[in-house]
C-alpha positions as CSV (number, residue, x, y, z in Angstrom):
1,X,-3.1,19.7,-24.8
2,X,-4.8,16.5,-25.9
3,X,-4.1,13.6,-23.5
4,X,-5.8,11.0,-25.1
5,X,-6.8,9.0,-28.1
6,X,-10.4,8.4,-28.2
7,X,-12.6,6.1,-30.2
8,X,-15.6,4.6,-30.9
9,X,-15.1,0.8,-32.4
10,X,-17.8,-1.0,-33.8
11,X,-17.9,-4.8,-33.5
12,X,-21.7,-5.5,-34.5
13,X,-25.2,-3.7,-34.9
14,X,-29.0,-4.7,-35.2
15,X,-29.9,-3.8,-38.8
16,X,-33.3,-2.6,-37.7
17,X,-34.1,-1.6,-34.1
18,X,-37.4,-0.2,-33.4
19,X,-37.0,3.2,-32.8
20,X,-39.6,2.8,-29.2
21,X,-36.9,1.3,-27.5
22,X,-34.1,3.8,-27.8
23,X,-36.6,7.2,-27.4
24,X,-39.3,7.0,-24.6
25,X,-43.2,7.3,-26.5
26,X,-41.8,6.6,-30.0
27,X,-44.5,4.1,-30.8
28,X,-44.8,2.3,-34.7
29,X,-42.0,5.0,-35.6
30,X,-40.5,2.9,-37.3
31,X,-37.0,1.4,-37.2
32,X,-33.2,2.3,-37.4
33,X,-29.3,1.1,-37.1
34,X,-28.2,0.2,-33.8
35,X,-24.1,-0.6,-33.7
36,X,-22.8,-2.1,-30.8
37,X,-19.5,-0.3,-29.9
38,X,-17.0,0.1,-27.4
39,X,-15.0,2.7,-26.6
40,X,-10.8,2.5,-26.3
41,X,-8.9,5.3,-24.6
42,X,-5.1,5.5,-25.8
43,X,-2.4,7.6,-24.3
44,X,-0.6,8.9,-20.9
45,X,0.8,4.8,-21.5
46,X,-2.6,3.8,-20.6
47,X,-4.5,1.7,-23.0
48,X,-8.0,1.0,-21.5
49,X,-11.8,0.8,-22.7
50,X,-15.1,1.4,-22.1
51,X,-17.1,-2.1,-22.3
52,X,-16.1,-4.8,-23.8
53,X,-19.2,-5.9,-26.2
54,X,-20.0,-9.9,-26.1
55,X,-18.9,-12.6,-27.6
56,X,-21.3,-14.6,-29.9
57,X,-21.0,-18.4,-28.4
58,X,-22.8,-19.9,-25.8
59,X,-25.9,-17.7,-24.0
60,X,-24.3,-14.2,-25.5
61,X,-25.5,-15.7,-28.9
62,X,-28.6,-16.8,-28.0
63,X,-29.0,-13.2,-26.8
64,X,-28.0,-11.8,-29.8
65,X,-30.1,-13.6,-31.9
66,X,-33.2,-12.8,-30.2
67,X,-32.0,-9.1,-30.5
68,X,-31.5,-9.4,-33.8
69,X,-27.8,-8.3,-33.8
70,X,-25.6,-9.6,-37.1
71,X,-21.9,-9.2,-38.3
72,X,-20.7,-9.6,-35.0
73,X,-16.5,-9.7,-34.8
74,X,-14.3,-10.0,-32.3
75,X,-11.8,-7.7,-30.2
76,X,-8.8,-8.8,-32.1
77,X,-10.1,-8.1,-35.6
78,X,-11.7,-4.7,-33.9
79,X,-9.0,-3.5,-32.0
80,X,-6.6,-4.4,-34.8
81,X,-7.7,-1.7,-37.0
82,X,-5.8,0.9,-34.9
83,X,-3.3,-1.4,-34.1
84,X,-3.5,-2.6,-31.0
85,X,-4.3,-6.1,-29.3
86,X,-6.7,-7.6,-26.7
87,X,-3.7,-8.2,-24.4
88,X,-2.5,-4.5,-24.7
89,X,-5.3,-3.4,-22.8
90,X,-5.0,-2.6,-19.1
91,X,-8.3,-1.2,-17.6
92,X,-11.9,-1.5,-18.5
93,X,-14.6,0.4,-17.5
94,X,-18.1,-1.3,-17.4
95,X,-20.8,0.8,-17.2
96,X,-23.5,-1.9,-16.5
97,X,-23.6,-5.6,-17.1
98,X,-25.7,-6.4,-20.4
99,X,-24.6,-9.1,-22.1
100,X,-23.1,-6.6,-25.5
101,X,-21.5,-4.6,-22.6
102,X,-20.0,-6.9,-20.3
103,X,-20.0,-10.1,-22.5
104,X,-16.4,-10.5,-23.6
105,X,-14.0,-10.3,-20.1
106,X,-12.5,-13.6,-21.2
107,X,-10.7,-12.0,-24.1
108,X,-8.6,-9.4,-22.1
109,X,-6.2,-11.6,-19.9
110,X,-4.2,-8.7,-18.7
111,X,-6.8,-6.5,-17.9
112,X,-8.2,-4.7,-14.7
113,X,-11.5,-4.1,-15.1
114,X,-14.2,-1.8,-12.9
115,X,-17.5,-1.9,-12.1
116,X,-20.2,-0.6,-9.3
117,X,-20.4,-2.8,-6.5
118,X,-24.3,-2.4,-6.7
119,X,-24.5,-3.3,-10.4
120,X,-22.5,-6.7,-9.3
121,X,-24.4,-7.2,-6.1
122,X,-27.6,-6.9,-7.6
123,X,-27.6,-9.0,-10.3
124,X,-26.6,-12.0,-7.8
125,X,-29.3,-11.1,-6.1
126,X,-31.6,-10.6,-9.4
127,X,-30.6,-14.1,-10.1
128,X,-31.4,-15.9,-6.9
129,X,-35.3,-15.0,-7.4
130,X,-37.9,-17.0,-8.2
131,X,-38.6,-17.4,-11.7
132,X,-41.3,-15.1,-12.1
133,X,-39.2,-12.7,-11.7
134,X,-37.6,-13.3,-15.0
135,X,-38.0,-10.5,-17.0
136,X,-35.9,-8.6,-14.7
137,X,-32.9,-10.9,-16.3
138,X,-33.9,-9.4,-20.0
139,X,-30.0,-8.7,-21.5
140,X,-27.9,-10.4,-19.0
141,X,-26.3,-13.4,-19.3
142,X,-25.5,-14.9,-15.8
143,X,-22.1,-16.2,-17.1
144,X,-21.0,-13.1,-17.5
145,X,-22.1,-11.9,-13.7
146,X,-20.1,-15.3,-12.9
147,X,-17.0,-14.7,-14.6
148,X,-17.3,-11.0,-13.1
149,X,-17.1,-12.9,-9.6
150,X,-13.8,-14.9,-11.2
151,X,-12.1,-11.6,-11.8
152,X,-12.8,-10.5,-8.0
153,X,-10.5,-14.0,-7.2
154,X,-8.3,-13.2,-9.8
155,X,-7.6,-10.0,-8.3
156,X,-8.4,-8.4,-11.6
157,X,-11.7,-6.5,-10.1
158,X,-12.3,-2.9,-8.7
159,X,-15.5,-2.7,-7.2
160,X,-16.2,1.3,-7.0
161,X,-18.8,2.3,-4.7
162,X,-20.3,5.3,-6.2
163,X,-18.0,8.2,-7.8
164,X,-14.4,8.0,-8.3
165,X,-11.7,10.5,-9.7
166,X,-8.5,9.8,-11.4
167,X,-8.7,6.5,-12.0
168,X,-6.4,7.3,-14.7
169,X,-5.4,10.5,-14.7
170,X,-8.0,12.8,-16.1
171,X,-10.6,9.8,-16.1
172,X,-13.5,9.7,-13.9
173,X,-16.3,7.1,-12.8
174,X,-19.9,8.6,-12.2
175,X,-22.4,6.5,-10.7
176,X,-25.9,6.4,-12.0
177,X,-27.7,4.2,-9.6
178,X,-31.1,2.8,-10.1
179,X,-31.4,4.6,-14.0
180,X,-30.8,2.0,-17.0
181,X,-30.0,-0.8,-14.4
182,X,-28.9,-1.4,-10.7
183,X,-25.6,-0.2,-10.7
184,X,-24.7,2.2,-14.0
185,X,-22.3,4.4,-14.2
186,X,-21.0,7.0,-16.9
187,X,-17.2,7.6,-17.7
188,X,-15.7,11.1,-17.9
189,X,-12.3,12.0,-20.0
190,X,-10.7,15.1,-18.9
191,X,-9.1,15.4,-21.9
192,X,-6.8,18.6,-21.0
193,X,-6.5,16.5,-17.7
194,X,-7.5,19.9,-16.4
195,X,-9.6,19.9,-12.8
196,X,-12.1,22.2,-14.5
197,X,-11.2,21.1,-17.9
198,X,-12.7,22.5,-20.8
199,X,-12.2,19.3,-23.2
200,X,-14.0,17.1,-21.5
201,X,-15.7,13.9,-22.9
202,X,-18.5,11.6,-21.5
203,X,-18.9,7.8,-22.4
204,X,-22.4,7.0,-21.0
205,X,-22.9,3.8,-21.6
206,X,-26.9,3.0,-22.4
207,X,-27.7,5.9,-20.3
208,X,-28.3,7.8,-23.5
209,X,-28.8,5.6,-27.1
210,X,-29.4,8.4,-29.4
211,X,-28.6,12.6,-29.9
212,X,-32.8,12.9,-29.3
213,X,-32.1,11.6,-25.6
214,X,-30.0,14.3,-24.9
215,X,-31.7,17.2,-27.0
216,X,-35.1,16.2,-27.9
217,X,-36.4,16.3,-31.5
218,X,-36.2,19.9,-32.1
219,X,-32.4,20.8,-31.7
220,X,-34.0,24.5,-31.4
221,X,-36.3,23.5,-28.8
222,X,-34.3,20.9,-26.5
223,X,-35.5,18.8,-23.6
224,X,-34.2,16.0,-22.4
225,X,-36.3,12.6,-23.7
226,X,-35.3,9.1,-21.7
227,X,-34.5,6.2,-23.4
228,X,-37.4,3.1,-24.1
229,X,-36.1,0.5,-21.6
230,X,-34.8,1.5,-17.7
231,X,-34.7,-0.9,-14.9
232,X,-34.9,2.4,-12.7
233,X,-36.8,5.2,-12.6
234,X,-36.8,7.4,-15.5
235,X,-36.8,11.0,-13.6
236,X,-33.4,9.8,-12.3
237,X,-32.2,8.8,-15.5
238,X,-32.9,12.6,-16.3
239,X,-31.6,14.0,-13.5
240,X,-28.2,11.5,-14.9
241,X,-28.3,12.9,-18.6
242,X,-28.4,16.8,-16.7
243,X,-25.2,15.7,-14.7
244,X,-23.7,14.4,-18.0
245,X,-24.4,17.4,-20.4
246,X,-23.4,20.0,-17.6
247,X,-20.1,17.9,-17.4
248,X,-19.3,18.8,-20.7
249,X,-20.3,22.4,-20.8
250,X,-23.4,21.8,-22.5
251,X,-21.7,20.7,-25.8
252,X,-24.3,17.5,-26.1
253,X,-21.6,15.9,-29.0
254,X,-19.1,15.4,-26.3
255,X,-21.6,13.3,-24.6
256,X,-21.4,10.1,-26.4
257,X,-24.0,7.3,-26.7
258,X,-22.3,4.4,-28.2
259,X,-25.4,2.6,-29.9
260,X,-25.6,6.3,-32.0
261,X,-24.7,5.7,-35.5
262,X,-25.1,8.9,-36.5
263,X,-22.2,10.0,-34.3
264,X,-20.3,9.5,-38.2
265,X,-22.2,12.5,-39.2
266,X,-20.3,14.6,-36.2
267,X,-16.2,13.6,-36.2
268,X,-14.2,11.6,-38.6
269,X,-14.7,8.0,-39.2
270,X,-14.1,5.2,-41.8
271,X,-15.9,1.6,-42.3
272,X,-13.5,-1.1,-42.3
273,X,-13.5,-4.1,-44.6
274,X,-14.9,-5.8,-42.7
275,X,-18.1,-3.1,-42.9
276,X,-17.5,-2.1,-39.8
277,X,-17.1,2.0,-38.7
278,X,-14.3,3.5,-36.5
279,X,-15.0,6.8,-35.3
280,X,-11.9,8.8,-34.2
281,X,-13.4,11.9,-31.5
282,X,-10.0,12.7,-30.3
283,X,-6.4,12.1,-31.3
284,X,-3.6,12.8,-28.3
285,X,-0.5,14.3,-29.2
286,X,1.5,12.7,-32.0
287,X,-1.1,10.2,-32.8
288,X,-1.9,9.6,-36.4
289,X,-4.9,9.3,-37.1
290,X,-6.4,6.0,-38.2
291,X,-9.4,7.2,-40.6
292,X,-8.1,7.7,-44.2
């Protein structure tokens, strides 16, 4: 049994990210693609997402800019590839709240949308410091931690306070506190919706950017190497990509990092005409598939 539809929908990328930031000690080795993705989980009638990206106006496109992201386009045009709309989608799972994560809430009106309390909590209190403290605000646009705080009046906000199971059935919420920032968290697909399922899948966010995060350089030889940029400590954001591949059975392709481009290279996928790439990693029952 497959439960779910799974993809991984591309909406931008940085052309040329230097490689240091994505693998811990990977100095002047040069560059590579970054694509900024989401994830969108289809079937049990549930539509729902991991992240929602950003949308280019205002601060998200000054941030985009100075990160050198292009070809940005928005849900509609995305989401429209596999036919379905911004207003279809019912719950969204944020795993932190970086601007290309957590940037676009304003374009899902019918939406509920999680987050952890601390990743919400601590960015207020991130912002009220004095400026000198600045840097800590590197990839967060406080709009966005602002209209996060609307959704809490619209009633359209789960704040989750560490793990939580079966928020849909056969989807999980992991925290990951104090790794990439505050509050992360990682998203687990039971795909079998088994207890101890055997198809599981993890969505983890910027806890992992690349396959060498999760297995090293040496596929033969693997060790766990941390990504370039974490607010928190780095041994915990181990100790988080451990959790994550045991989760899975070891099988490190079912743990997926949505800035990895070469996740093409491991399950179906086709670039759009707008150049942008849809990877399919799971198709429920009766689903047809939307690579060709």
């Amino acid at each position: 049994m497959t439960a779910y539809s799974l993809w991984v929908m591309e909406f931008a990328a940085v052309p040329n990210y230097p490689q240091s930031g994505l693998i811990y000690g990977m100095h002047n080795q040069g560059t590579r693609k970054l694509p900024y993705c989401y994830i969108v989980i289809k079937g049990q009638g549930q539509l729902a997402m991991v992240d929602v990206g950003y949308n280019h106006k205002a601060h998200g496109e000054v941030l985009a800019n100075t990160y050198g992201v292009r070809g940005w386009h928005p849900p509609r045009e995305v989401l429209g590839e596999i036919g379905i709309t911004p207003e279809d989608i019912s719950n969204i799972f944020i795993t932190h709240a970086h601007f290309d994560h957590m940037g676009n809430i304003e374009d899902f009106p019918n939406a509920t949308f999680y987050l952890q309390e601390r990743e919400l909590s601590k960015w207020v209190w991130t912002m009220s410091l004095p400026r000198r403290f600045r840097w800590l605000m590197l990839g967060i646009d406080p709009a966005d931690i602002m209209r996060a705080v609307d959704l809490a009046r619209q009633g359209r906000l789960v704040c989750v306070d560490g793990d939580r199971e079966n928020v849909l059935a056969g989807v999980d919420l992991h925290a990951a506190f104090d790794t990439h920032t505050w509050g992360s968290m990682y998203v687990t697909v039971r795909n079998d919706l088994a207890t101890n399922s055997e198809s599981s899948w993890v969505f983890c966010g910027d806890l992992a950017y690349t396959q060498e995060n999760l297995r090293g350089h040496d596929p033969k030889d693997p060790e766990y190497i941390p990504i370039g940029f974490a607010m928190g400590s780095q041994f915990n954001l181990i100790m988080k990509t451990e959790e994550m591949v045991k989760s899975v059975g070891g099988d490190i392709t079912h743990v997926v990092p949505p800035h990895e481009e070469r996740l093409k290279d491991l399950f179906p996928s086709r670039i759009t005409k707008a150049g942008l790439r849809i990877t399919e990693l799971a198709l429920a029952e009766g689903e047809k598939s939307q690579v060709r």
